[in-house]
C-alpha positions as CSV (number, residue, x, y, z in Angstrom):
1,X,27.5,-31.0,-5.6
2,X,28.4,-30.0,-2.4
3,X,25.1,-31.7,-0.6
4,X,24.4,-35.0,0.4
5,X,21.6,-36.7,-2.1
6,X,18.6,-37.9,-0.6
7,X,17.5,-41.9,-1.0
8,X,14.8,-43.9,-0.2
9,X,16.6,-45.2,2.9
10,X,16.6,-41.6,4.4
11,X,12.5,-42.4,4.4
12,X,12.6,-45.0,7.1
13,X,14.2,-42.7,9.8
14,X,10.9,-41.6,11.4
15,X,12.7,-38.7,13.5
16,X,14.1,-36.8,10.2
17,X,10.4,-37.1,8.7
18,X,8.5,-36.1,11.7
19,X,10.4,-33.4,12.3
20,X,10.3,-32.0,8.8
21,X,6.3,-32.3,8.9
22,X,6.6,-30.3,12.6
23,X,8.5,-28.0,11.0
24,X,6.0,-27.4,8.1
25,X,3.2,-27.3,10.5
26,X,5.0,-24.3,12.5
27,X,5.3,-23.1,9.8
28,X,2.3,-22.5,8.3
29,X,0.7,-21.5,11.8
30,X,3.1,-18.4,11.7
31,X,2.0,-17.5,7.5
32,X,-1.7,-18.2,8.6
33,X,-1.6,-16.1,12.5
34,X,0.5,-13.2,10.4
35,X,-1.5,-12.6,7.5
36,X,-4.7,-10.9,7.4
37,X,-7.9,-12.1,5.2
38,X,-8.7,-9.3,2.7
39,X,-11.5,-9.3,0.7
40,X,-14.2,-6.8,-0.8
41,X,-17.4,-6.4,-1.5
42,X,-19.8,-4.7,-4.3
43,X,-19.4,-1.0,-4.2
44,X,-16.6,-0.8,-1.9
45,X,-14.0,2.0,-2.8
46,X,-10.7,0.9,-3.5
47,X,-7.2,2.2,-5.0
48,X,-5.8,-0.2,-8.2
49,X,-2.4,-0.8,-9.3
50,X,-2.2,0.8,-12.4
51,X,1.2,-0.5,-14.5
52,X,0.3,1.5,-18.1
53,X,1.4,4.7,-17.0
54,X,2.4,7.2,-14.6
55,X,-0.1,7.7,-11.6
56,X,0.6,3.8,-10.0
57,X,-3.0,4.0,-7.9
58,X,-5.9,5.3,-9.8
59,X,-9.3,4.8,-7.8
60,X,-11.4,2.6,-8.8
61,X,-15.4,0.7,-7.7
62,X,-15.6,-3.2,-6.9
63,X,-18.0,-4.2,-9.4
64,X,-18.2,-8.6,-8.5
65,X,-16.2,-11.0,-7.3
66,X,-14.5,-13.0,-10.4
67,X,-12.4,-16.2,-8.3
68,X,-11.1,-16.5,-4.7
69,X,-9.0,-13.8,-4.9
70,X,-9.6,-11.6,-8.3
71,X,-12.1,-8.6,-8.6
72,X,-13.9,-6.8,-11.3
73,X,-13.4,-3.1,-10.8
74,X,-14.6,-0.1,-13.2
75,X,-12.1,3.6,-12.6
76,X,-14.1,6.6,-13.2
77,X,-13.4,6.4,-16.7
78,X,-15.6,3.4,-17.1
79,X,-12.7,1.1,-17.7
80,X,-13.6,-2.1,-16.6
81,X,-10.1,-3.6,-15.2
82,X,-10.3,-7.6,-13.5
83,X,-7.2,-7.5,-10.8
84,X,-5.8,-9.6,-7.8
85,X,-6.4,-8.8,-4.3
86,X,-2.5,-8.1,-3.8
87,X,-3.1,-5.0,-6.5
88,X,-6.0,-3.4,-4.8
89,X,-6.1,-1.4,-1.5
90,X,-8.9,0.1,0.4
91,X,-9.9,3.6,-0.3
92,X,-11.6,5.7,2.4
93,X,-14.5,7.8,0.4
94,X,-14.4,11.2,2.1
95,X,-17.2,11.6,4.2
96,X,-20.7,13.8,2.6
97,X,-20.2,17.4,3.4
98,X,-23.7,17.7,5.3
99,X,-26.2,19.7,2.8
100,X,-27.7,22.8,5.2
101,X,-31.4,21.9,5.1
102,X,-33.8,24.4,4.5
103,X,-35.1,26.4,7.5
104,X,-38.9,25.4,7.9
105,X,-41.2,28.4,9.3
């Protein structure tokens, strides 16, 4: 082993453990100030990794919320398909083509 193993005695200097728990806290300022909170909501449109077969996004409906960060989803289909949040991605619905409206005389 080319590493020095750690002992209890490596516990008492205060410097080496304060700066390891500095060091974690900077850490996790930069994963938590980078990343982005994702969620969905019922009815929202959104694109699901598919791994079965060839087309890898097939669209898909937020049906509920199942944990902190899994979803219940139904394709067009009527598959029903529970995934993580990392697996889905937000679809943009194309916008209604406005209907002409009959002419009133």
């Amino acid at each position: 082993m080319k590493r020095r193993l750690g002992t209890v005695l490596d516990l008492l200097h205060p410097d080496l453990v304060e700066d390891r728990k500095r060091k974690n806290e900077e850490l996790l300022d930069q994963r938590l100030s980078k990343g982005q909170s994702r969620s969905f909501s019922p009815n929202d449109a959104v694109y699901i990794k598919n791994h079965s077969s060839v087309p890898t996004l097939i669209p898909g409906t937020v049906i509920e919320k199942t944990g902190p960060l899994s979803y219940k989803n139904i394709t067009p289909d009527g598959k029903s398909i529970r995934c993580h949040i990392d697996q889905m991605r937000n679809r943009k619905t194309p916008l209604a083509s406005p209907q002409s409206s009959p002419e009133t005389r």
